[in-house]
C-alpha positions as a Markdown table, in Angstrom:
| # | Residue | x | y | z |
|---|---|---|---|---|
| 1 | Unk | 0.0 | 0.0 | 0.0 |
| 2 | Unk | 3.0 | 2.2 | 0.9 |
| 3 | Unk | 4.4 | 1.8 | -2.4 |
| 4 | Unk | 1.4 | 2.7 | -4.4 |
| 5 | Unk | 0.9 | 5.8 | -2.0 |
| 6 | Unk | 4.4 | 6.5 | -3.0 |
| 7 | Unk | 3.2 | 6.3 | -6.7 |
| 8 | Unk | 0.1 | 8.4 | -6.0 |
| 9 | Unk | 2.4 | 10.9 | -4.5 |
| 10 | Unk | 4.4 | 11.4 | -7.4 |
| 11 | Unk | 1.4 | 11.5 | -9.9 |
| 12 | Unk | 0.2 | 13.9 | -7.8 |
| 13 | Unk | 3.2 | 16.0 | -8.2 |
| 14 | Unk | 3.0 | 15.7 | -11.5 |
| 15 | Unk | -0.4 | 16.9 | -12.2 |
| 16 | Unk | 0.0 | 20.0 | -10.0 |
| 17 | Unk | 3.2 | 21.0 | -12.4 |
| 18 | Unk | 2.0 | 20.4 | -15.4 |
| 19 | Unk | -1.2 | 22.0 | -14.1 |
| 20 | Unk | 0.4 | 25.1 | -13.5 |
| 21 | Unk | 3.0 | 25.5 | -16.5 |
| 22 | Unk | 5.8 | 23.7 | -15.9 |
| 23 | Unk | 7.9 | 21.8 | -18.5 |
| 24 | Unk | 7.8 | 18.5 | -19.6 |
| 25 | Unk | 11.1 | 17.5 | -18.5 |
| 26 | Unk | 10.7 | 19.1 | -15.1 |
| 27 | Unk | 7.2 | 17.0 | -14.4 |
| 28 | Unk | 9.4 | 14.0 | -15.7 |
| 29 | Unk | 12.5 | 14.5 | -13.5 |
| 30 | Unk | 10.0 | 15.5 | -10.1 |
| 31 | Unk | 7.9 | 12.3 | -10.6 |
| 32 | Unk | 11.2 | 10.2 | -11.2 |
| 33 | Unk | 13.0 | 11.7 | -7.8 |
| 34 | Unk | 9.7 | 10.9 | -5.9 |
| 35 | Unk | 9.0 | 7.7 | -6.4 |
| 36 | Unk | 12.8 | 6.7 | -6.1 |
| 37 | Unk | 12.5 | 8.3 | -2.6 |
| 38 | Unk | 10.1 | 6.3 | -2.0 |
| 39 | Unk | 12.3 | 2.9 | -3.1 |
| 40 | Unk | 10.2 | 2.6 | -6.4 |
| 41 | Unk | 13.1 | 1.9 | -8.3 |
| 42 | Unk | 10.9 | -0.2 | -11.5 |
| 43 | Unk | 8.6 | 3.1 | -12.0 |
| 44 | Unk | 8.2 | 4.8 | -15.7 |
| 45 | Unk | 6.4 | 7.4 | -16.9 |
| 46 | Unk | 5.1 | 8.9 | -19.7 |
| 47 | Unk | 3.9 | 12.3 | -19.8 |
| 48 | Unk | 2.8 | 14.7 | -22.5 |
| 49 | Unk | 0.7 | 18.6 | -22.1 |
| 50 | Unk | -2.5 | 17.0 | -21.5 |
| 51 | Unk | -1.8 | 13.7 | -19.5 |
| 52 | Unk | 0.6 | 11.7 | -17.6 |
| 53 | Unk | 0.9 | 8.1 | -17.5 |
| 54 | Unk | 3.0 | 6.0 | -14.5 |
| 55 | Unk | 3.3 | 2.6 | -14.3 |
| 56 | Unk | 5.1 | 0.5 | -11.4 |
| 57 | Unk | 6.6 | -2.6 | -11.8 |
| 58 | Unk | 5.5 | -5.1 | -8.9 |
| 59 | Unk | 6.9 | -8.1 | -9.9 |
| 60 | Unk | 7.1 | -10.2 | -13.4 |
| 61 | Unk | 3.3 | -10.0 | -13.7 |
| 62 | Unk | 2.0 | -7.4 | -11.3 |
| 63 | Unk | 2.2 | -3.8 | -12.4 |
| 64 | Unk | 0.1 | -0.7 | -10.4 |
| 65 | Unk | -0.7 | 2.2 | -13.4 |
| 66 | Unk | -2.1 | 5.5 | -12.8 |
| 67 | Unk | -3.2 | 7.8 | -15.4 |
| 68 | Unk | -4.0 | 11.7 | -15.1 |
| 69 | Unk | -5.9 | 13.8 | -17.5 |
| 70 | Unk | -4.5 | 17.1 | -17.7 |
| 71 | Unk | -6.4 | 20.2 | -19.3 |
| 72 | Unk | -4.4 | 23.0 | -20.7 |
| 73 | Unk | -4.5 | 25.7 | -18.2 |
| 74 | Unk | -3.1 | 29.1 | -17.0 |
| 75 | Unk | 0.2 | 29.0 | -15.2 |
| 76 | Unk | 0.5 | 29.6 | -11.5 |
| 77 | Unk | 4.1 | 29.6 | -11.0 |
| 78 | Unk | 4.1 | 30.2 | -7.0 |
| 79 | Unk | 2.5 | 26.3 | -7.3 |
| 80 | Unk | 5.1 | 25.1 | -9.6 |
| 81 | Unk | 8.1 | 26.6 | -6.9 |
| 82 | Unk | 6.1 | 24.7 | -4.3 |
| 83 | Unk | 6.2 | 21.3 | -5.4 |
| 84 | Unk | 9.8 | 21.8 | -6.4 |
| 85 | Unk | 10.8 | 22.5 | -3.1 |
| 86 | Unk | 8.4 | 19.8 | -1.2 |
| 87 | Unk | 10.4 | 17.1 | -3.9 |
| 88 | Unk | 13.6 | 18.5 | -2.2 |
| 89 | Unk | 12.6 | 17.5 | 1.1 |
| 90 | Unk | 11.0 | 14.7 | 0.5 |
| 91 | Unk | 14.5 | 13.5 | -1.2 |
| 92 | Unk | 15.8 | 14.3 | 2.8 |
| 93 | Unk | 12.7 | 12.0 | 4.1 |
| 94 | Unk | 11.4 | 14.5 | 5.3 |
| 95 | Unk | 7.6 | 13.1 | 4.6 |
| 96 | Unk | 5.6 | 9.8 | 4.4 |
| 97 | Unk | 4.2 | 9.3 | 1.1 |
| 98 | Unk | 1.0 | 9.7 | 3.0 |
| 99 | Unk | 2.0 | 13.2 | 4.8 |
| 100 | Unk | 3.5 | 13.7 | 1.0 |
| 101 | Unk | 0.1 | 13.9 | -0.6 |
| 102 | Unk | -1.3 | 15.7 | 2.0 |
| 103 | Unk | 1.2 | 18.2 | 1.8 |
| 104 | Unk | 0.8 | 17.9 | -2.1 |
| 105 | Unk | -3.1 | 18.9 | -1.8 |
| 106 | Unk | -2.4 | 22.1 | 0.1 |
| 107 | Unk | 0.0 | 23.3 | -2.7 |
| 108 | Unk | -2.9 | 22.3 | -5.0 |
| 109 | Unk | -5.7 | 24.5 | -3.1 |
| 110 | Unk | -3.8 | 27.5 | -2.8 |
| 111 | Unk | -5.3 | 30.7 | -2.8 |
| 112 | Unk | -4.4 | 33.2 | -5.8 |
| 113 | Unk | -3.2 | 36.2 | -5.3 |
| 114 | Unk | -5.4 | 38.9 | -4.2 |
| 115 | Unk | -7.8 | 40.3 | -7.0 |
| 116 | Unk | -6.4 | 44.0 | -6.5 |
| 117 | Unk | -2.9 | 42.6 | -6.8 |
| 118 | Unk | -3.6 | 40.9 | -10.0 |
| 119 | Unk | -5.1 | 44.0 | -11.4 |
| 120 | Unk | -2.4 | 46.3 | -10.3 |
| 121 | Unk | 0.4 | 43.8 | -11.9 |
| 122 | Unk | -1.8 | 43.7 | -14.7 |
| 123 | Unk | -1.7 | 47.4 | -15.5 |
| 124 | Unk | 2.0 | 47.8 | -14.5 |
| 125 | Unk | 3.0 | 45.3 | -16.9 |
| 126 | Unk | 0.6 | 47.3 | -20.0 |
| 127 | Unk | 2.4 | 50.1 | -18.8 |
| 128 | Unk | 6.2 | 49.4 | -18.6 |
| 129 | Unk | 5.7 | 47.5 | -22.0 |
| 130 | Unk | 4.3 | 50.3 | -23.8 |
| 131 | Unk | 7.0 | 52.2 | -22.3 |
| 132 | Unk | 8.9 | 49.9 | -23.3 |
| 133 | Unk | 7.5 | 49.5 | -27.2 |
| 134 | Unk | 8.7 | 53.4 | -27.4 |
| 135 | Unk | 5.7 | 55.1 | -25.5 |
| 136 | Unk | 5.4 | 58.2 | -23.9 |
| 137 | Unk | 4.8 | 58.6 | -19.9 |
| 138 | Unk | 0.9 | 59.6 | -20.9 |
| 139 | Unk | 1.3 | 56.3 | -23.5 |
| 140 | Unk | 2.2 | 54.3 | -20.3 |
| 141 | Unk | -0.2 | 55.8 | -17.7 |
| 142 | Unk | -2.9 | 54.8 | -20.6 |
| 143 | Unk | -1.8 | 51.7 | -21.0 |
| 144 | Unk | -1.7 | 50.9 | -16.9 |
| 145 | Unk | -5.0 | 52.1 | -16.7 |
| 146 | Unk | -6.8 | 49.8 | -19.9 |
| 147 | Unk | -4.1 | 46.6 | -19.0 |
| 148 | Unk | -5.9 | 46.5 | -15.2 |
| 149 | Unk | -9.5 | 47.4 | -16.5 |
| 150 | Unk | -8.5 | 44.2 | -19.0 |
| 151 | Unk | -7.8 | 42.2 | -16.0 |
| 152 | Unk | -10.9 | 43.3 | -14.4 |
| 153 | Unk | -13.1 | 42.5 | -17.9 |
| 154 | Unk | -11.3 | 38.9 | -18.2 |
| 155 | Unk | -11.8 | 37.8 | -14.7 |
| 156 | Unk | -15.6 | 39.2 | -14.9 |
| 157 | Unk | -16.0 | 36.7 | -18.1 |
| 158 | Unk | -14.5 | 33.6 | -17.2 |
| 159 | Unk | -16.3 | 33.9 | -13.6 |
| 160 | Unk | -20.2 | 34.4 | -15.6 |
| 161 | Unk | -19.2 | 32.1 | -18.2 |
| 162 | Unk | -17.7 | 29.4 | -16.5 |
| 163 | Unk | -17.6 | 27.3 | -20.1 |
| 164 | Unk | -16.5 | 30.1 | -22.6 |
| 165 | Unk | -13.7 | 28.7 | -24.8 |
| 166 | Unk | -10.4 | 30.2 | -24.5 |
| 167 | Unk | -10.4 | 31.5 | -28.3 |
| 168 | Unk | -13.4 | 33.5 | -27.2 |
| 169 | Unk | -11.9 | 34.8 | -24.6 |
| 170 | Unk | -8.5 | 36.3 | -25.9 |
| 171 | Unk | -10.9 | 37.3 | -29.0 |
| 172 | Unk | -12.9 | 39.5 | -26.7 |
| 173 | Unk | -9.9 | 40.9 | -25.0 |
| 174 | Unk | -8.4 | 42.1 | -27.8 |
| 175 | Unk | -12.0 | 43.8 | -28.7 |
| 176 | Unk | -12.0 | 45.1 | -25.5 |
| 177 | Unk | -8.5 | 46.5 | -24.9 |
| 178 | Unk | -8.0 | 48.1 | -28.1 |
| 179 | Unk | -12.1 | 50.0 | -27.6 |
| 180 | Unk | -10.8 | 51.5 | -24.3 |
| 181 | Unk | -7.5 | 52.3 | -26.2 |
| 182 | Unk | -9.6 | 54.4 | -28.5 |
| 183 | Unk | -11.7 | 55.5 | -26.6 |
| 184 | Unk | -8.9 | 56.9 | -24.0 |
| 185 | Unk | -7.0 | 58.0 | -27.0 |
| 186 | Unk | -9.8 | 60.2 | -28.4 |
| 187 | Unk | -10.2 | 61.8 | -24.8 |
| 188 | Unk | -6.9 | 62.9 | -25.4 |
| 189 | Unk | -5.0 | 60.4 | -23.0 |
| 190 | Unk | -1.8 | 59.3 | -24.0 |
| 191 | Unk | 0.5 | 60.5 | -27.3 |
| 192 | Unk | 0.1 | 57.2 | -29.7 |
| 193 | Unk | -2.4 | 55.2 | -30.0 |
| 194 | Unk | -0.3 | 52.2 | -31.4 |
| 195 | Unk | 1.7 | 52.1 | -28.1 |
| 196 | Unk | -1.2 | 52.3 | -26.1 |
| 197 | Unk | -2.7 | 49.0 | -27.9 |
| 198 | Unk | 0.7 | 47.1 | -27.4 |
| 199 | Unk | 1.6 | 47.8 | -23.7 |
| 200 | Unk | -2.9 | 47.2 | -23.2 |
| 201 | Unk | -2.8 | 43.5 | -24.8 |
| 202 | Unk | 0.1 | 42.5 | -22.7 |
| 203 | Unk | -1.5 | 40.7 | -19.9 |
| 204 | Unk | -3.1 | 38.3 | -22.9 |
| 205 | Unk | 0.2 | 37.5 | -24.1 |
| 206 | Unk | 0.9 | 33.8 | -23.7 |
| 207 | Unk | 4.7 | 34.2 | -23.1 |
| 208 | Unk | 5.0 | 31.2 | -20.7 |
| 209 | Unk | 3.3 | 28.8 | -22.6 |
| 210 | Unk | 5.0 | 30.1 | -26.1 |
| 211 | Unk | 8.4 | 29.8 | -24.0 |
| 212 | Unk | 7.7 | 26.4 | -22.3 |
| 213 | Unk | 6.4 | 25.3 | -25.7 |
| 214 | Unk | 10.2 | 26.2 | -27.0 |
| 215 | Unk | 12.0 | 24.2 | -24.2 |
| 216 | Unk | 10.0 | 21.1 | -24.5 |
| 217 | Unk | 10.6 | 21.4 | -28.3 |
| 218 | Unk | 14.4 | 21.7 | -27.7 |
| 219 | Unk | 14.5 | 19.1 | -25.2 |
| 220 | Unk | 12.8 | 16.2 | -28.0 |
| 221 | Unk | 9.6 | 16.3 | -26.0 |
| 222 | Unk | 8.1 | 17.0 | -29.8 |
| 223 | Unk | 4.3 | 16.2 | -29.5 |
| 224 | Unk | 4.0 | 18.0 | -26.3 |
| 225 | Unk | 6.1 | 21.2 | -27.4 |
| 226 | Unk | 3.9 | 21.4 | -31.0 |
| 227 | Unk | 0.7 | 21.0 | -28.6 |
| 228 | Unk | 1.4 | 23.8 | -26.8 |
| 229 | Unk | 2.7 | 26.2 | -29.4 |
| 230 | Unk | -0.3 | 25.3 | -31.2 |
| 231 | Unk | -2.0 | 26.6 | -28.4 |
| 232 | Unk | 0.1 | 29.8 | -27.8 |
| 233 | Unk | 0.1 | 31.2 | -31.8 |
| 234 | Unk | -3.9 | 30.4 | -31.1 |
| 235 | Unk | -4.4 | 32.9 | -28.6 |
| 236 | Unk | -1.9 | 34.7 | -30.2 |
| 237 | Unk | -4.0 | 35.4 | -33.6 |
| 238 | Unk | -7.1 | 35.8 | -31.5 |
| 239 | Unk | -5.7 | 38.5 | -29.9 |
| 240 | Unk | -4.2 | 40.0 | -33.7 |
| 241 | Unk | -7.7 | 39.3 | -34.7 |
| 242 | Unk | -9.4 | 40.9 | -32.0 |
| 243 | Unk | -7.5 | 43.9 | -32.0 |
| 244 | Unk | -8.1 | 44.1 | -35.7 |
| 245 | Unk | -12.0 | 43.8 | -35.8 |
| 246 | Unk | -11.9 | 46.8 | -33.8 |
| 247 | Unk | -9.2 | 49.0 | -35.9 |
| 248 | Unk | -11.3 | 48.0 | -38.6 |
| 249 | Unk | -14.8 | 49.1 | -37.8 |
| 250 | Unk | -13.4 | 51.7 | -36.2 |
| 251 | Unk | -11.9 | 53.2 | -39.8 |
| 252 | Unk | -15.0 | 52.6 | -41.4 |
| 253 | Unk | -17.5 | 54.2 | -39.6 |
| 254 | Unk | -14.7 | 57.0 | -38.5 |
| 255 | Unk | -13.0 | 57.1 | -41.3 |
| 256 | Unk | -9.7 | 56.8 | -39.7 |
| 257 | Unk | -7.8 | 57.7 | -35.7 |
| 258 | Unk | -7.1 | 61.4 | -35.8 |
């Protein structure tokens, strides 16, 4: 029983990473270092973006298998740091495989960050970027202000529409950054309106998954590394083609930004 709690434990560990946006060789190398802590020296697993697959080896004809769905999901990298520190000290022997999992499902309930917090991070990241991108101090202040009322707008949407597809999503970001843009723009808030719309669209920007994406590529974990940059250039050109819908109209029925 020990030894398939020991198993458990490293599934576990597992999940929670690639959960939360860590790469495929890290999940690999954590659940490996478990169960080898645990004296499950015949283990092997198998794990790609959306699943992992572990199998013991009992004896010649007894083998214990478990097998984890895993839905492609935002990172939370606070969760990732977690586990790789409990798989430190469980390496020391420091927990049961029992007390392991328990330990394990506390990293997993973790509260996010406060709501304000994620709105203020939001809105300094718009801003430094468009800063960044060549913006002016009013470019930056603009884009601070649309990047956290984008946060705000997001988290409103996937909380009343608890099934709305991540396409959709990112597609009505885009709409809905580059509006306030516009809009803030025409008030006369900021100097370019192009800078404005770069630093605003940042928080949608799927730079961990387009990076991890890279480094499973690199490291030969193929299938898993094309899965997720799929999934990255997706929300990538939902955000292009959000933000276009809205330049578009917008010259139509305006007849141009001036």
């Amino acid at each position: 029983m020990e030894g398939n709690e020991g198993l458990d434990a490293a599934a576990l560990a597992g999940r929670i990473l690639l959960q939360n946006g860590a790469e495929i060789f890290r999940v690999e190398e954590t659940i490996e270092r478990i169960a080898k802590s645990y004296g499950l020296e015949g283990n092997s697993s198998f794990v790609l973006s959306s699943g992992i697959f572990i199998t013991e080896e009992k004896d010649d004809k007894h083998f214990y298998a478990n097998v984890k769905h895993i839905p492609l999901s935002t990172a939370h990298l606070d969760k990732v740091a977690a586990v790789n520190q409990l798989s430190r000290e469980i390496e020391t022997g420091k927990y049961t495989p029992g007390e392991a999992i328990e330990e394990l499902h506390k990293i997993q309930n973790m509260p996010e960050n406060p709501k304000v917090a994620q709105v203020i991070a939001a809105g300094v990241g718009s801003g430094c970027f468009a800063y960044l991108f060549g913006g002016s101090i009013f470019d930056s202040l603009t884009a601070f202000l649309v990047g956290g009322l984008l946060w705000v707008f997001l988290g409103i949407m996937s909380r009343r529409k608890k099934r709305m597809t991540k396409i959709m999503l990112n597609l009505s970001g885009g709409m809905f950054s580059t509006t306030l843009s516009i809009l803030a723009y025409r008030l006369g808030m900021g100097d370019n309106l192009n800078h404005i719309i770069i630093g605003s669209i940042i928080p949608l920007v799927p730079g961990v998954a387009f990076t991890n994406a890279i480094r499973d590529i690199s490291n030969e974990d193929y299938i898993s590394g094309i899965v997720r940059l799929v999934d990255a250039l997706l929300i990538a050109f939902c955000i292009a083609l959000g933000v276009g819908i809205v330049i578009t109209v917008y010259h139509k029925v305006m007849g141009g930004i001036g």
